[in-house]
N, C-alpha and C positions, 0 to 999 in steps of 0.2 A: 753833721755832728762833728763835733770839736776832737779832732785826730789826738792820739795818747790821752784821755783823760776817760777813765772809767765811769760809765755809768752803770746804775744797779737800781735795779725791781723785784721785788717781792710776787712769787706766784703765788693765790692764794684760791684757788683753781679749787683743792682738795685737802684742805687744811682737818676737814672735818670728815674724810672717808680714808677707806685703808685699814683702818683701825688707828688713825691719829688720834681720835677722841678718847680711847682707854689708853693711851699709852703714860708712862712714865713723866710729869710735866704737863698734862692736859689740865683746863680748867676743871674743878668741880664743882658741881652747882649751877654752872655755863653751859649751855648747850647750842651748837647750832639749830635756828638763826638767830640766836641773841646777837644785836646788833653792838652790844656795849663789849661782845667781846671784838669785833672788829675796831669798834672806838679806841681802845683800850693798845690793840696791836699796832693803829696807823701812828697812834702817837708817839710810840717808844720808837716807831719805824724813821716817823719824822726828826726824831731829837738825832736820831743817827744820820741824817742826812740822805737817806732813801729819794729815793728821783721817783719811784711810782708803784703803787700798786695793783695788781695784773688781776685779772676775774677772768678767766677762760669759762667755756659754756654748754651745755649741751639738754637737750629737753628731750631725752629719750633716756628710759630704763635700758640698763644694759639688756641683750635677751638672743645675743647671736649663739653665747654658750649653750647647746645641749635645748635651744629654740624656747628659752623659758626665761623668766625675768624674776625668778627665787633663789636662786644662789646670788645675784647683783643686791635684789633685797635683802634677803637673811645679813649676806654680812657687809655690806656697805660697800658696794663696790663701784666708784664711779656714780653714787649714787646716797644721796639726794642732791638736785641740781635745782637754784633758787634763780629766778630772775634777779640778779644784784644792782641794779640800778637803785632800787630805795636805800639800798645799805650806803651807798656811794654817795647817793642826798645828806644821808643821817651821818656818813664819818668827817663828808666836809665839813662841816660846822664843829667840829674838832679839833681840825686841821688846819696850818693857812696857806702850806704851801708843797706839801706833797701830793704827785699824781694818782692818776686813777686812770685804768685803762679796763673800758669795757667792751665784751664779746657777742657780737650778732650773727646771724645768718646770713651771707649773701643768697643761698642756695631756697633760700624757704620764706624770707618776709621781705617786703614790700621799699624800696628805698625813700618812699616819700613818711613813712612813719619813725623809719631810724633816722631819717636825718631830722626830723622836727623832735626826736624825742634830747638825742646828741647835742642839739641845739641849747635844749631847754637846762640838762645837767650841765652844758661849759656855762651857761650863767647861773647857776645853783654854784660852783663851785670854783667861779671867778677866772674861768681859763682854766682849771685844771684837765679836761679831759682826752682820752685816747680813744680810736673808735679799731680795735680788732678785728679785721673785717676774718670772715672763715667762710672757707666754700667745704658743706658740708658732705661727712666721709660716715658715718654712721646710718645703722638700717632704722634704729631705734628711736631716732632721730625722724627719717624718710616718713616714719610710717605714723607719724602722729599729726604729719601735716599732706597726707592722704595720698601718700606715693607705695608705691606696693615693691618698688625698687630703687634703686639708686640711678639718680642723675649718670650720664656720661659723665665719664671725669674730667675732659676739657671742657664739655660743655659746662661743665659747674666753672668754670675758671670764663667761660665766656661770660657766665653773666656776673660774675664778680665784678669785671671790667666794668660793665655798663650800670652795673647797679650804684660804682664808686662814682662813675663818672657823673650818672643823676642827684646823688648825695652833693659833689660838688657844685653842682650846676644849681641844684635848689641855695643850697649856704650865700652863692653869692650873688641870689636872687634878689634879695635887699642887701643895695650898698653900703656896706660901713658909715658912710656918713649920712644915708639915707633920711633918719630920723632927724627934724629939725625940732622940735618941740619950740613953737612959739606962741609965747605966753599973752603974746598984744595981739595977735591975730587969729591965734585959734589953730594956727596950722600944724598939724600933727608931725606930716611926712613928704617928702618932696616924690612926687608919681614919675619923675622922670627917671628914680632912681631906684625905682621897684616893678620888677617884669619879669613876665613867663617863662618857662626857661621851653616849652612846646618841644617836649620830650619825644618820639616817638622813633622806638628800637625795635630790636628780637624780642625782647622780653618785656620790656616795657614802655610805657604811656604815660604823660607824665604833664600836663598843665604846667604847673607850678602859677603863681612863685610860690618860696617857703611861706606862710603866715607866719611869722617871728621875728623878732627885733634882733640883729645882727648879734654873733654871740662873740664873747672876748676873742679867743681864736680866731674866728669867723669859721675857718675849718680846723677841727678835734687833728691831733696827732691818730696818722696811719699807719696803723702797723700789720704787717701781714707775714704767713708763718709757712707759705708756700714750699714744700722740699724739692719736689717733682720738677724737672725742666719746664714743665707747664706752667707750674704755679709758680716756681722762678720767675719766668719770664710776666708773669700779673704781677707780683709782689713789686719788679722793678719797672712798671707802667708809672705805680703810681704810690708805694707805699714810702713814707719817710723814716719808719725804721722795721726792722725786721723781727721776727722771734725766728733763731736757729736752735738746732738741736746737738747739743754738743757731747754726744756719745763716744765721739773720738776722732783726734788730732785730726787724721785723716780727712775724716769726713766735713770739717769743721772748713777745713783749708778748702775741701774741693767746693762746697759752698758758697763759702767768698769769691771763690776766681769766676765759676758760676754765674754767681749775682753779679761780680765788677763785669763781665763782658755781656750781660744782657742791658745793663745799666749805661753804658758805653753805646752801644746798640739804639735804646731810649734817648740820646744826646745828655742823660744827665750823669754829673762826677762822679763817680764811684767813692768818692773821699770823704763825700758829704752824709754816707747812708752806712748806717751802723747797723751790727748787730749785736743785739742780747741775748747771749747765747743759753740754753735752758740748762741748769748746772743745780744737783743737788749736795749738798752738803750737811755734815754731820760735823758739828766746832763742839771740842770740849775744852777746858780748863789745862789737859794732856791729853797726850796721844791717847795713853790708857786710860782714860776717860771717853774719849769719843769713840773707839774701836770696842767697846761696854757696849756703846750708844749702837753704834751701828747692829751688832748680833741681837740687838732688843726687837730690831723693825722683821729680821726675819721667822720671828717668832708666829706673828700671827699671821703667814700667810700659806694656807695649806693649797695641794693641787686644783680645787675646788675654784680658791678664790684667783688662782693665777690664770687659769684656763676661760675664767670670764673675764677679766680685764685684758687678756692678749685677745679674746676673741670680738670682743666688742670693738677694743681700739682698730683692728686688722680688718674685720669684715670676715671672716671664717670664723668655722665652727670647729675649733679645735680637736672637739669631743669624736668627730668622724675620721680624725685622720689615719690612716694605714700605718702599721706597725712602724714600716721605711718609706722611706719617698724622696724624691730629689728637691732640692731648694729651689730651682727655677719652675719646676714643675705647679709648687705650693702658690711662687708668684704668680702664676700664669690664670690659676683658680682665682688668687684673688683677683688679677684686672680683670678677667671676666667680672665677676659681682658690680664691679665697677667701683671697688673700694681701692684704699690710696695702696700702692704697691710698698710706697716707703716704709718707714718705720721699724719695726723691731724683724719683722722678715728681706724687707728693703738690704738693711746693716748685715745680715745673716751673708746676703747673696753676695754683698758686697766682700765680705770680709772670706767667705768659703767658695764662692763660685757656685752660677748655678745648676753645674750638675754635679755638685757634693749629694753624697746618698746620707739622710741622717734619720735617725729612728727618733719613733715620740716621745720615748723617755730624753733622746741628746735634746729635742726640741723644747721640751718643758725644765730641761736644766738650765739650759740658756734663758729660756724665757721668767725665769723665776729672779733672775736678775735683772731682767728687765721691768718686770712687772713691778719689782720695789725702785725702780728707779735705782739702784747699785751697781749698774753699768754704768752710770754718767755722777755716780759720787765723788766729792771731795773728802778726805775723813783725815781729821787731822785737829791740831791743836793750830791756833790764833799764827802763829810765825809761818807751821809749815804751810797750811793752805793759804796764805796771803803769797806764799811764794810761787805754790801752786798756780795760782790766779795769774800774777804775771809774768808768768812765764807764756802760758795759755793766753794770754792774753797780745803778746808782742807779738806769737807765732802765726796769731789769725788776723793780723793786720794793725792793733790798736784801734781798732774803730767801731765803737757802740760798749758793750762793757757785756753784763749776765743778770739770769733770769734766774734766782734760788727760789729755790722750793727745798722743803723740810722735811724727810719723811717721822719723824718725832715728831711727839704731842705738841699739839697747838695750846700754848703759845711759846713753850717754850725753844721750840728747833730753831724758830722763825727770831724770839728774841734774845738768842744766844750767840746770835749772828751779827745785831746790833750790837750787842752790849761787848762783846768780843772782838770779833772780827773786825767788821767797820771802823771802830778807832787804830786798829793796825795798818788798815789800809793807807787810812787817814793821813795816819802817822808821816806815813811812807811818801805821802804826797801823791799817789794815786789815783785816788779818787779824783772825781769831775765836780768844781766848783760848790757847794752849796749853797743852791737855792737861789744863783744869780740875776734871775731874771722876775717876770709876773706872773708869768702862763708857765705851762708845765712843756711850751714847744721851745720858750726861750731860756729854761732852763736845762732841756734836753738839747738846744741849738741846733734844733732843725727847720 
């Protein structure tokens, strides 16, 4: 990835839960899954020069809170989750040169069907595609694809490895120039240049070759979102960009250094592999306009709905924890379950130590900020958060750019950001190229 020059993507992960969809700015008359409102967003995304837009995933009702999946229903929590591959069909033909990056399971589905499916969207979409790989950390998830527990958590990272490795191994099962199409002779395909890839692992079995005609890419943009020295060290096996989580300076720096020495390690450059760092913001017209914006989103989120979203994302049940408790303690519950230690308890331990004593009420205040995504907010008018940005940006190496998400109505958080923001950057000379390339790998130059 092309050192100092910003790239930026769009999460659009949750556009439609939270209470984004009543909020101040949301369509009416639009509802998720109307796909014309995703048409509608890639294209104001594109005219700003957007490099990609993100689908994260997940096929489990939240239900770790209080062991029930009716507070996640009642008010929208992390939930409803859409296979978005047909959306990403339907918005390319919209589009002609913004990405898309889509989210599967290494931990639960099969590597010979994602990679033929991956296959099929980079030629719907002419090379735009990114393939998210995610080794899965949710019960709700585990337990719909007939697991009564969760994977060990390395072992989920073991078979990410081999799941990517068979994705790639099928892609360049037929060679790029494989197809000859000859019109005098009838001959389709040259057989010297289409072979098995005779797969056989820990996890998997694998014939091959792919059945599919070589797709522009030949292989989708990798991106992987590993926090854990575990998943660090998978993410830099084989991923060409990262999603990090940019909670704070701190954390963001020791990520990088992290990744540069596991990357170093893998013999590949640390200079060449960016990351997007996950960054919410709230842009208004003024300060006091966005800092409006911002006291609007904590509106709707009561103890209820915060204590399912930290319990689902974390793998505990919030609902059971003791008056006080120690923070390394809480970790400890969680790696047993076998759920990710990082994250909003992860940052807790890090930042208080884990034998800080903290009561449920200090736990649900913290996490209430968490849960709106307002620990990793930008809030600001078009000058100050553009400054924001690179300043954040120079301190984490300049290399890959950010990952916004909006917690305001869809569409407007997301296209205030275009209409706003983006030409400040612009301005500034910041930003990464637009639209340089054909594919969405030679436009992200990795």
């Amino acid at each position: 990835m092309t050192s100092g020059n910003m790239h930026i993507a769009y999460d659009l992960s949750f556009t439609h839960t939270e209470g984004r969809w009543a909020r101040e700015g949301s369509w009416v008359g639009r509802d998720f899954p109307d796909v014309r409102m995703y048409m509608e967003l890639a294209q104001t995304a594109e005219r700003a020069g957007v490099d990609m837009l993100f689908f994260g995933d997940g096929s489990g009702v939240p239900s770790t809170w209080r062991g029930s999946i009716a507070p996640a229903v009642e008010w929208g929590i992390q939930w409803p989750r859409h296979d978005m591959s047909p959306v990403i069909a339907a918005i390319s033909t919209v589009t002609e040169h913004i990405g898309f990056g889509l989210t599967y399971s290494s931990t639960y589905l099969h590597p010979f069907y994602v990679a033929r499916l991956l296959n099929s969207l980079d030629h719907v979409t002419s090379g735009r595609i990114a393939f998210n790989v995610v080794a899965s950390t949710r019960g709700a998830d585990a337990a719909n694809y007939g697991y009564s527990e969760l994977i060990d958590h390395d072992q989920r990272y073991e078979r990410m490895e081999e799941f990517v490795a068979v994705c790639k191994a099928l892609w360049d099962s037929v060679a790029p120039d494989a197809i000859v199409r000859d019109r005098t002779t009838g001959r389709f395909a040259d057989p010297a240049k289409v072979h098995p890839i005779d797969h056989a692992g820990h996890f998997f079995t694998v014939k091959g070759p792919l059945a599919s005609v070589p797709s522009p890419q030949v292989h989708p943009v990798l991106i992987q979102a590993g926090n854990s020295p575990r998943g660090i060290a998978a993410s830099a096996s084989f991923a060409d960009l990262i999603f990090g989580f940019g909670a704070s300076l701190a954390g963001q720096r020791r990520h990088r250094a992290m990744l540069d020495e596991a990357l170093t390690k893998e013999g590949r450059d640390p200079e060449q592999i960016g990351i997007l760092w996950a960054t919410q913001l709230v842009v208004g017209r003024t300060a006091a306009e966005a800092e409006a914006r911002r006291e609007s989103v904590l509106k709707f989120w009561s103890r209820e709905a915060v204590g399912t979203f930290l319990s689902h994302n974390c793998g505990y049940d919030f609902a059971t924890l003791p008056k006080e408790f120690k923070l390394g303690e809480l970790r400890d519950a969680i790696v047993a379950a076998n759920a990710s230690p990082a994250g909003f308890v992860g940052h807790l331990v890090d930042e208080l130590g884990e034998g800080h004593a903290m009561t449920r009420d200090e736990l649900f205040e913290r996490g209430w900020t968490s849960a709106t995504g307002l620990d990793h907010t930008i809030v600001g008018d078009p000058v100050a958060v553009a400054d924001a940005l690179e300043e954040n940006f120079a301190a984490t190496g300049a290399r890959g750019g950010y990952m916004f998400s909006s917690p305001l109505g869809m569409p407007s958080g997301l296209a205030e950001i275009s209409e706003l923001l983006l030409p400040e950057l612009r301005r500034r000379g910041t930003l990464a190229p637009r639209y340089p390339g054909r594919t969405l790998r030679e436009n992200l130059a990795v």
